[in-house]
C-alpha positions as CSV (number, residue, x, y, z in Angstrom):
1,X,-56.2,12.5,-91.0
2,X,-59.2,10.5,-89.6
3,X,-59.9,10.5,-85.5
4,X,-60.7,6.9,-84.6
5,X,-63.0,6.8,-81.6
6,X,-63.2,3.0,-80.2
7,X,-64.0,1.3,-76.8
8,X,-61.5,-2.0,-76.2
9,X,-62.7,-5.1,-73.8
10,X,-61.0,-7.9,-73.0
11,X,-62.1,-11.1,-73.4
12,X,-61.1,-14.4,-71.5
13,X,-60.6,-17.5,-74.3
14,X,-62.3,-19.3,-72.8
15,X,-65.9,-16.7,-73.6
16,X,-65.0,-16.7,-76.6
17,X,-67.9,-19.3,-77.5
18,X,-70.2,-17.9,-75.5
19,X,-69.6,-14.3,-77.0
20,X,-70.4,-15.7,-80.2
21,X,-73.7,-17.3,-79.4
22,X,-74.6,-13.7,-78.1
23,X,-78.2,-13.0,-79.8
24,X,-77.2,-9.2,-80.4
25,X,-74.8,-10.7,-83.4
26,X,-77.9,-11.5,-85.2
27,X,-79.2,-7.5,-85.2
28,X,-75.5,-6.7,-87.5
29,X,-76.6,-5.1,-90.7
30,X,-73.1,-7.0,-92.3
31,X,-70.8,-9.3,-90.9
32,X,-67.0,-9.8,-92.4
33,X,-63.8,-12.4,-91.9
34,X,-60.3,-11.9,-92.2
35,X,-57.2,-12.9,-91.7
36,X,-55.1,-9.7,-90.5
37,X,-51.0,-10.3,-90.3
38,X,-49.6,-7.2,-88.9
39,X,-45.6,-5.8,-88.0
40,X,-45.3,-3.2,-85.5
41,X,-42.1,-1.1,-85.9
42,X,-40.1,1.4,-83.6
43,X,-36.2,1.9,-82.6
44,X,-35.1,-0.7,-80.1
45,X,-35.6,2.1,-76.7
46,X,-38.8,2.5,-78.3
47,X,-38.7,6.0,-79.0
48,X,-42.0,6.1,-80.6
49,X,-43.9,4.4,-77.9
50,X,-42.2,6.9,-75.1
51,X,-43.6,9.5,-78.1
52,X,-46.5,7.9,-78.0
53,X,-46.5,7.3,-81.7
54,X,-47.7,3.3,-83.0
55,X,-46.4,2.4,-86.5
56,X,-47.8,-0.6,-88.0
57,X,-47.6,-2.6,-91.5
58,X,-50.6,-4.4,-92.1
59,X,-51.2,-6.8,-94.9
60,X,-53.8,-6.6,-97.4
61,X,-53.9,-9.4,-99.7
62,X,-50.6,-9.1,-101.6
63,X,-50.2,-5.7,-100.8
64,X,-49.5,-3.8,-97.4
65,X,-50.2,-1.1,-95.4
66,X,-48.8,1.8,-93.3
67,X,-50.5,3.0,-90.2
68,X,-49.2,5.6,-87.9
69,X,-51.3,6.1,-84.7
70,X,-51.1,8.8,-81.5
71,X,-51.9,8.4,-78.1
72,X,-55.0,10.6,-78.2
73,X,-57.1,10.8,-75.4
74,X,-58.1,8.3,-73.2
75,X,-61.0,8.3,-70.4
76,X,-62.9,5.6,-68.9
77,X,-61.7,2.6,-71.4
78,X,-63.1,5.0,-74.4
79,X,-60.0,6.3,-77.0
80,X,-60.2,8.8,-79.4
81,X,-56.6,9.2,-81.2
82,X,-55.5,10.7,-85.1
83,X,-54.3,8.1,-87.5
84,X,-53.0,7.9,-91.2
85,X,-52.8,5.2,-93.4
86,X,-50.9,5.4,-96.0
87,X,-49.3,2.5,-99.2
88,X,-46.7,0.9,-98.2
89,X,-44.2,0.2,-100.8
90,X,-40.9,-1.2,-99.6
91,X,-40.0,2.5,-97.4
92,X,-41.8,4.2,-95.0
93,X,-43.9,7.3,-96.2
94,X,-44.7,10.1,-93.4
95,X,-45.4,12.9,-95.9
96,X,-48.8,12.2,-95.4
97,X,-49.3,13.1,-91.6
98,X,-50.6,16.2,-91.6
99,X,-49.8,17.1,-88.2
100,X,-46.0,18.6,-89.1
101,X,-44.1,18.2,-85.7
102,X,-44.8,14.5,-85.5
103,X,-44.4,14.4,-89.7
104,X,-41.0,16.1,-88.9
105,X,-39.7,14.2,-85.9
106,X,-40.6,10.7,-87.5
107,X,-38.5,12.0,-90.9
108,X,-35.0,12.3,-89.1
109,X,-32.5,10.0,-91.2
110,X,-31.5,9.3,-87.6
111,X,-34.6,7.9,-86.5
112,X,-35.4,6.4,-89.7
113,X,-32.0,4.2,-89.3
114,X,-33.4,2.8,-86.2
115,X,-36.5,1.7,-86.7
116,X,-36.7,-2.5,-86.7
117,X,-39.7,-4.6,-86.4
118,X,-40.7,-5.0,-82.5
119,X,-43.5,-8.0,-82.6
120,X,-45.9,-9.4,-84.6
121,X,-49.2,-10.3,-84.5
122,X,-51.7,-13.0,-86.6
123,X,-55.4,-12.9,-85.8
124,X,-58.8,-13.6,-87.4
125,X,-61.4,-10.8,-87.4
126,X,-65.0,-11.1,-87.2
127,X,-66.4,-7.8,-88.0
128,X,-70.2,-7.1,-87.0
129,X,-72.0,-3.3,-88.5
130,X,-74.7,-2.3,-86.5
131,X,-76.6,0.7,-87.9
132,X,-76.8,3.8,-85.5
133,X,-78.3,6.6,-87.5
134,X,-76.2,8.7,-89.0
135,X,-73.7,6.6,-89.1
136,X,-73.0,3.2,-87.3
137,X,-70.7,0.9,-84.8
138,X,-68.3,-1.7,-85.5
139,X,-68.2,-4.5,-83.3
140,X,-64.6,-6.4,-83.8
141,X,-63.6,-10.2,-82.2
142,X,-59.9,-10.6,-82.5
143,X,-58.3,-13.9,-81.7
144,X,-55.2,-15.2,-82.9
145,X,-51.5,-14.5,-81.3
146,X,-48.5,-12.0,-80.7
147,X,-45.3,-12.5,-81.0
148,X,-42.0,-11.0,-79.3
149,X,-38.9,-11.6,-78.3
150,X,-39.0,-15.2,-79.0
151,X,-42.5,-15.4,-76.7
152,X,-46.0,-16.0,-77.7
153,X,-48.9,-14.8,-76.7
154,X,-52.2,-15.2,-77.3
155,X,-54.7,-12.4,-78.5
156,X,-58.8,-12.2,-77.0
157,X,-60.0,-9.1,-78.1
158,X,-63.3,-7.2,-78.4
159,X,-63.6,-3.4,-80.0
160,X,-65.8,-1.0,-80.7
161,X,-65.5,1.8,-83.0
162,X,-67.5,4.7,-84.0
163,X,-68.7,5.0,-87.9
164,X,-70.2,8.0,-88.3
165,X,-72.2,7.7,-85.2
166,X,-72.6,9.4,-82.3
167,X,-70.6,8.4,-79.4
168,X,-73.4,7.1,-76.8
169,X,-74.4,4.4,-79.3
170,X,-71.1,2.5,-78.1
171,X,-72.1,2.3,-74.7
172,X,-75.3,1.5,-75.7
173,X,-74.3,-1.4,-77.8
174,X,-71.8,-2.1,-74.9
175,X,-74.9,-2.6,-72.5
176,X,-76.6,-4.8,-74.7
177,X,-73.5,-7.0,-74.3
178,X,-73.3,-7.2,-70.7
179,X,-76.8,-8.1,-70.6
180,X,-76.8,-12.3,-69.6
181,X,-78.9,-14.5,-67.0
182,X,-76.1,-15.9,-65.7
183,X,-75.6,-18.0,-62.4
184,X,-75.2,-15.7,-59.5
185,X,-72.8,-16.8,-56.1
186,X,-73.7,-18.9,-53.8
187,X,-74.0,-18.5,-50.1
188,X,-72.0,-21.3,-48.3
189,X,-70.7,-21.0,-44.6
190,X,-67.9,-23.3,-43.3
191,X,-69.6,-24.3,-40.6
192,X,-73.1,-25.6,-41.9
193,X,-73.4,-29.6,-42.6
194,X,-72.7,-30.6,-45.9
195,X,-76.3,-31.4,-46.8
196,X,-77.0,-28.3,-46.0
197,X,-74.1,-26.8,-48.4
198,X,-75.7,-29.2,-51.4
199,X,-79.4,-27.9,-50.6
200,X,-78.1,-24.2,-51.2
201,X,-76.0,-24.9,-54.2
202,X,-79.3,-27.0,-55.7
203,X,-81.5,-24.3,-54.6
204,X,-79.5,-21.9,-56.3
205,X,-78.7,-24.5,-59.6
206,X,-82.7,-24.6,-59.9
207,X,-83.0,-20.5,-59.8
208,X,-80.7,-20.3,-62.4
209,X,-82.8,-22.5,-64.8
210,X,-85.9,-20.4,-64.0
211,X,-84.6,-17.1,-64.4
212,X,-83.8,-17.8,-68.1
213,X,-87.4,-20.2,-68.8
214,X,-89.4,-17.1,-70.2
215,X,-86.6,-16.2,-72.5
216,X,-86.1,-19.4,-73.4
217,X,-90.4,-19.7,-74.8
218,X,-90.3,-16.2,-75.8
219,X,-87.3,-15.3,-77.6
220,X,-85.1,-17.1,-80.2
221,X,-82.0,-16.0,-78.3
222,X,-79.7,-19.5,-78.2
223,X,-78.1,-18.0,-74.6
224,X,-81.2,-19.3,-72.5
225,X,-81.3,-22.3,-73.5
226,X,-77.7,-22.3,-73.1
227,X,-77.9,-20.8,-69.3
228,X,-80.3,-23.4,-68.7
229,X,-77.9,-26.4,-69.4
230,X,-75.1,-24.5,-67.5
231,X,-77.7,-24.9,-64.5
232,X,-78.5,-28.3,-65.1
233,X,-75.0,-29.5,-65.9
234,X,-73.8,-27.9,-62.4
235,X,-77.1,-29.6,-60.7
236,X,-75.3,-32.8,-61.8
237,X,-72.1,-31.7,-60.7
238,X,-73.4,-31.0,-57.2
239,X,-74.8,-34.3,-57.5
240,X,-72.0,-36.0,-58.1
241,X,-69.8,-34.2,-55.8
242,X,-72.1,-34.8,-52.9
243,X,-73.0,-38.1,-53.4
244,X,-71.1,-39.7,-50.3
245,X,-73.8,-37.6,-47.9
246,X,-77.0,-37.6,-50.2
247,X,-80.1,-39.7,-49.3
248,X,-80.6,-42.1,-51.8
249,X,-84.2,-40.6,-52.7
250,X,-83.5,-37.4,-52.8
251,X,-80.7,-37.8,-55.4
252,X,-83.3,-39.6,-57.6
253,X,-85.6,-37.5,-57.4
254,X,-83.6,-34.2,-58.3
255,X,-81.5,-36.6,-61.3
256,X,-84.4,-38.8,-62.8
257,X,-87.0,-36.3,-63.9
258,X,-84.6,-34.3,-65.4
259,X,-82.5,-36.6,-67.7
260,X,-84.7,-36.1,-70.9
261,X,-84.5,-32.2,-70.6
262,X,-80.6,-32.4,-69.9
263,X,-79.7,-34.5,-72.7
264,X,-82.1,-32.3,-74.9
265,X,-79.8,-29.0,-74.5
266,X,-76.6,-31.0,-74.2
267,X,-78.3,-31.6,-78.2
268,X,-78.7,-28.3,-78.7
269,X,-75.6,-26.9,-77.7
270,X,-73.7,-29.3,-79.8
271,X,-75.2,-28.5,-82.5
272,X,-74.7,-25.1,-81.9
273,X,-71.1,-25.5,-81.5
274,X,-71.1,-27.7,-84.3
275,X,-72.4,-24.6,-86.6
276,X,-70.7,-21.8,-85.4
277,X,-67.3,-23.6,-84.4
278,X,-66.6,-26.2,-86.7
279,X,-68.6,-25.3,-89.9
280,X,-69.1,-21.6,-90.3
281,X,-65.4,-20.7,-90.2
282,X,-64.8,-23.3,-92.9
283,X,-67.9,-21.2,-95.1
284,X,-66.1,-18.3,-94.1
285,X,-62.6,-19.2,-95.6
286,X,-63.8,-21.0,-98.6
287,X,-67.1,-18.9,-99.2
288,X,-67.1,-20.1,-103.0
289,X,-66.7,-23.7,-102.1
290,X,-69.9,-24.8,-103.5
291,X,-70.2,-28.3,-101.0
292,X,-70.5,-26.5,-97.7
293,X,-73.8,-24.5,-97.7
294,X,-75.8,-27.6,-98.1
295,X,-73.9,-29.2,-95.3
296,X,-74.4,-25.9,-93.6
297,X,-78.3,-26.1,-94.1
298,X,-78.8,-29.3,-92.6
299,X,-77.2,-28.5,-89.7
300,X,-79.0,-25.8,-89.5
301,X,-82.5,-27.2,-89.6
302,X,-81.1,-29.9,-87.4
303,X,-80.2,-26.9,-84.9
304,X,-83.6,-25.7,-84.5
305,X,-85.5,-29.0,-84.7
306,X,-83.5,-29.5,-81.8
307,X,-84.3,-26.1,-80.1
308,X,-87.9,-26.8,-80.7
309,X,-88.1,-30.0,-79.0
310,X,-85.8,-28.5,-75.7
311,X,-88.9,-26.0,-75.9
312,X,-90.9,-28.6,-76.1
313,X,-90.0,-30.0,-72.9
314,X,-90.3,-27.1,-70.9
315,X,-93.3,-25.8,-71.9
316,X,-94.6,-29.3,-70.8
317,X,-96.8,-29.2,-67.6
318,X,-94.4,-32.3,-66.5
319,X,-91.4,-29.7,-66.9
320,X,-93.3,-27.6,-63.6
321,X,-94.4,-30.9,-61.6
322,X,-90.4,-32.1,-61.4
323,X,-89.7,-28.9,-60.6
324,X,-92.2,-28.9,-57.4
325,X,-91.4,-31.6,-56.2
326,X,-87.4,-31.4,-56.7
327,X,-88.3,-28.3,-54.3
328,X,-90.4,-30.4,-52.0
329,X,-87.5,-33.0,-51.6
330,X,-85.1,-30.7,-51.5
331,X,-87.2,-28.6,-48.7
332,X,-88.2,-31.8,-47.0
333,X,-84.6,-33.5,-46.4
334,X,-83.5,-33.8,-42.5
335,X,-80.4,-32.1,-41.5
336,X,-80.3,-33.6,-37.8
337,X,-78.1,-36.8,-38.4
338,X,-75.0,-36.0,-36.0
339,X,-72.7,-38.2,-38.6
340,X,-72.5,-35.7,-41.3
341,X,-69.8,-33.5,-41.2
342,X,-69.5,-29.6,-41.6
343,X,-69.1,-28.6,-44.7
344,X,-65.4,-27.0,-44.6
345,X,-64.0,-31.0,-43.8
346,X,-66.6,-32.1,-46.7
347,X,-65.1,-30.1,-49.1
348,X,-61.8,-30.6,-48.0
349,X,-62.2,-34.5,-48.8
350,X,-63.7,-33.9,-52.1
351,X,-61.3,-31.5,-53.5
352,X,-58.4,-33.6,-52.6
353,X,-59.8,-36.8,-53.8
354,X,-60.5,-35.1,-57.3
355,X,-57.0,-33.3,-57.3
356,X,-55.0,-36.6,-56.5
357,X,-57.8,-38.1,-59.7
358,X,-56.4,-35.1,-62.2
359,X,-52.8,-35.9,-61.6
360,X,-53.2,-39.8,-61.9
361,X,-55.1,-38.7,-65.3
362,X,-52.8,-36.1,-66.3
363,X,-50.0,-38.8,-65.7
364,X,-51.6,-41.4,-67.7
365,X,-52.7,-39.1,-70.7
366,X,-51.9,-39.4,-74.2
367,X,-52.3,-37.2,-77.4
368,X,-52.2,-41.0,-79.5
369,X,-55.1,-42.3,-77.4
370,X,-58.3,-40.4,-77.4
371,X,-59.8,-42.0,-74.7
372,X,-57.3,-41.0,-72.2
373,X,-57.8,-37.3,-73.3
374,X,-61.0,-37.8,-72.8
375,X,-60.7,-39.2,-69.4
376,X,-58.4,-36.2,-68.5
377,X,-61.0,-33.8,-69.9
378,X,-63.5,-35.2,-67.3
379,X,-61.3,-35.0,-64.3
380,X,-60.4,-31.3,-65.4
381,X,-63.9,-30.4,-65.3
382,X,-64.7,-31.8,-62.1
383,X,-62.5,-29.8,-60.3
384,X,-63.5,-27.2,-61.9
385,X,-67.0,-27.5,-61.2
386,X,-65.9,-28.4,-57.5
387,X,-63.9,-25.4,-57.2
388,X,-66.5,-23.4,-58.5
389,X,-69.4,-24.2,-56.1
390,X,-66.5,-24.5,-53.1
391,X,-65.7,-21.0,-54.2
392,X,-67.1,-19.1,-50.7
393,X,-64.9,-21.5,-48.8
394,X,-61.4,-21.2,-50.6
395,X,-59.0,-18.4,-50.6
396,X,-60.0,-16.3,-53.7
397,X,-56.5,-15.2,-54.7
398,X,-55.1,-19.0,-54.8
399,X,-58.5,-19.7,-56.2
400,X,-58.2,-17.5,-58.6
401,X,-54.8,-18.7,-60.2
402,X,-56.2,-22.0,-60.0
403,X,-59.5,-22.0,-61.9
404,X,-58.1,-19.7,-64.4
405,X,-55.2,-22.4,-65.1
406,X,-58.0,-25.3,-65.0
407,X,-60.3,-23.3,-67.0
408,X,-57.2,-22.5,-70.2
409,X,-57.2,-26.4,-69.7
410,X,-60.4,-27.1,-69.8
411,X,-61.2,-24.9,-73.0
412,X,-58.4,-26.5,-75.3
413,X,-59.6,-30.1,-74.4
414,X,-63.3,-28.8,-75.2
415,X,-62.1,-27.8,-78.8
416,X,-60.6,-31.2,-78.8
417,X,-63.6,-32.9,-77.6
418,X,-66.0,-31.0,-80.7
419,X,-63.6,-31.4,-83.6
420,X,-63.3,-35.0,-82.2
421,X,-67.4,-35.5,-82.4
422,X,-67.9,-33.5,-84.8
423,X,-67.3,-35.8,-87.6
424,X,-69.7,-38.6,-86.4
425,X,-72.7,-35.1,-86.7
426,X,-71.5,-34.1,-89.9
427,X,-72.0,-37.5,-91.9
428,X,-75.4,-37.6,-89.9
429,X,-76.3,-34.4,-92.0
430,X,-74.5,-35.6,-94.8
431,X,-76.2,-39.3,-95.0
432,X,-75.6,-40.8,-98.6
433,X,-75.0,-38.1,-100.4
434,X,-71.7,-38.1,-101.8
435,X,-70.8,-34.2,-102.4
436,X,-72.0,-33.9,-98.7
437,X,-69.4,-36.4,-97.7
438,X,-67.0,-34.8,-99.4
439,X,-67.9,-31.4,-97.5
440,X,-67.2,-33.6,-94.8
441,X,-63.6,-34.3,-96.4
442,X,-62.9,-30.7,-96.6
443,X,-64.1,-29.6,-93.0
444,X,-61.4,-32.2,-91.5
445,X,-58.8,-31.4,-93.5
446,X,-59.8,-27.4,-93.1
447,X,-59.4,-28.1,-88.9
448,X,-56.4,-30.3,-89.0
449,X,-53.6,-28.2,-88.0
450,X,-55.8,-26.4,-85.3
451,X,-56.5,-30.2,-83.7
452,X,-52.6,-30.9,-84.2
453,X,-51.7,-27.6,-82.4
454,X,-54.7,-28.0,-79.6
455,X,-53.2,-32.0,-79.1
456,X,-49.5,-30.3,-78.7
457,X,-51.0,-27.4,-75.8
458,X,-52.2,-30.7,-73.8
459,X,-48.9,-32.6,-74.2
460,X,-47.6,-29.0,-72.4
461,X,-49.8,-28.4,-70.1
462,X,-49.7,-32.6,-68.4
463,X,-46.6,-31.8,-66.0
464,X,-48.5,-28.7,-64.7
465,X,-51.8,-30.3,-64.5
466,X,-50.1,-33.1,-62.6
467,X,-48.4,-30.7,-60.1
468,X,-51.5,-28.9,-59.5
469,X,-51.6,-27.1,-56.2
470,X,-55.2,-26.9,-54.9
471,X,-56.0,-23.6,-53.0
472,X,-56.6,-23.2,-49.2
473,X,-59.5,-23.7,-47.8
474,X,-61.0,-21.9,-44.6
């Protein structure tokens, strides 16, 4: 019998990118993929479960595998519960269990005549080892689907699970984790003018680019640089949003100085994207293919190249003048005009204009023309960028429902939008070279049904999108 020990978090799909970016995946002593295909078994008043017994087949290659799990104990997310795996080969074996009341019990001919398959599951595992003397942890991303009773649902999944080592090296590694420079909330009143309300959400937009600068120079950890377009991108959604109420200079100068740096890490990120989303699973599915690493390694030194020169930029002493006097401007700006209105009614124009724009887009979208997917994409996230920074003045419950709808949305169309793109990048990197075009080929083809079944979520989701109610506001 063997006692796993394991700590389970969920994680939103639409993280999942940003988890994988997470700098800590570099420390991993190893790193493995597969594909895991599982069948979970127990009588149809689920005697096992009320037992709190789990019995799972899981395939190996051709062959598969019998696991029977307890409950064990349980405190504060952490698990520790028996199992025993065991060779499945065409009948269930519980001689192996050494613990002989639940050994007993599951060997009834009674039971055994019950037991049917329950649900199933399909998901890809990325397995990371981190070394944690004497043993180590095992960090686990599952995503893929579960299946039940004719309903499907989608699996986001992160574990951890002791190795040999001793149990605070979970929560240590769990820490590390959680640690992210992140934007923080924003403190909007329904009663201040709107200029007001755009001031505070740029004040806050430029804090959230300094707070990850130093990481940025100092450490080759991708998620600054990534926080910092966040900031920017929601400076320029601000901008946007507000523009009906913004002084014509002050919009200029908190827009103009900044363009070179914002396209710079829009550069990096796709590239980024276009590594660890589009190429690497390819490498890890055909690993003796022997077209893709060169592919790989162009993108690659392409992805640094570009890193460098986002460095570049903000290490430049021009990077700290635009930032002084975006802060002047934005300090300077009179809030005294009686015409603008408060906030709340502000807000309340915007959101519907851009709800009543989603439906029209939603309406007019189609998976045969990539344009209007694209248009819809756009109108999906300004919403959700307006509901985001309107978040203080909405009702969070409604709110909630909303953005997480808009944000499920939002992510699938993303994943449409890079494998879209993607192949203009990959015959940059591949140029002339004909085996490098072929890797192209391959990548395509590899992501073909994933596009087809990411085009088919949209055609689903247009009625709701078009229905959308927005939340309250007040």
């Amino acid at each position: 019998m063997a006692e796993e020990v394991e700590l389970k978090l969920a994680l939103a799909e639409d993280h999942q990118s940003r988890f994988l970016r997470h700098p800590l995946l570099k420390q991993a002593a190893e790193r493995h993929v597969q594909t895991l295909d599982n069948i979970y078994y127990d009588t149809s008043e689920l005697s096992l479960r009320r037992r709190g017994i789990a019995l799972r087949l899981r395939r190996k290659g051709r062959d598969w595998l019998q696991t029977v799990k307890l409950a064990g104990r349980s405190a504060a997310g952490l698990s520790s519960r028996p199992e025993w795996e065991t060779p499945y080969h065409g009948h269930f074996d519980f001689s192996p269990i050494d613990q002989a009341a639940v050994r007993d019990w599951l060997q009834r001919p009674k039971l055994l005549a019950r037991i049917v398959p329950i649900c199933e599951t399909r998901f890809r595992r990325v397995t990371w080892k981190f070394l944690a003397a004497p043993g180590a942890v095992l960090l686990t991303l599952d995503r893929g689907w579960i299946i039940a009773n004719g309903r499907r649902e989608a699996i986001s999944e992160v574990e951890l699970e002791l190795a040999g080592a001793p149990v605070q090296a979970i929560f240590g590694l769990a820490a590390q984790l959680a640690r992210r420079a992140t934007a923080q909330p924003i403190a909007l009143s329904a009663s201040m003018p709107a200029l007001d309300g755009f001031r505070c959400i740029a004040l806050a937009c430029f804090e959230h680019l300094q707070q990850n600068h130093q990481g940025a120079l100092g450490s080759d950890d991708p998620e600054y640089i990534h926080q910092m377009r966040l900031a920017m991108r929601r400076l320029r959604a601000a901008l946007r949003l507000f523009a009906p109420v913004l002084p014509e200079h002050l919009a200029n100068s908190l827009r103009e100085p900044f363009s070179t740096l914002t396209g710079q890490l829009d550069r990096a990120r796709d590239l980024d994207v276009l590594l660890s989303e589009i190429v690497n699973p390819v490498l890890d599915a055909l690993p003796d293919e022997p077209r893709l690493p060169a592919l790989a390694g162009d993108i690659t030194n392409r992805r640094y190249a570009a890193r460098a020169q986002a460095i570049d930029l903000l290490a430049a002493p021009d990077h700290g003048r635009a930032l002084l006097a975006a802060l002047e401007a934005l300090h300077r700006v009179s809030l005294a005009d009686p015409a603008i209105v408060p906030l709340l009614g502000f807000a309340a124009q915007r959101l519907t204009r851009l709800g009543k724009d989603l439906g029209r887009l939603a309406a007019a979208a189609d998976a045969g023309h990539p344009a209007s997917l694209h248009a819809l994409a756009i109108g999906v996230k300004r919403l959700h960028r307006a509901l985001e920074l309107f978040a203080p003045l909405t009702a969070q419950r409604s709110l909630r429902r909303v953005m997480k709808h808009l944000a499920a949305v939002k992510e699938t169309l993303g994943q449409l939008n890079d494998l879209s793109s993607a192949g203009a990048m990959l015959m940059e990197s591949a140029g002339d070279d004909p085996r490098l075009r072929e890797a192209v080929t391959l990548i395509g083809g590899w992501h073909g049904s994933r596009y087809a079944n990411l085009l088919a979520r949209i055609s689903r989701e247009r009625a709701r999108l078009e229905r959308l109610r927005l939340p309250r506001l007040g």
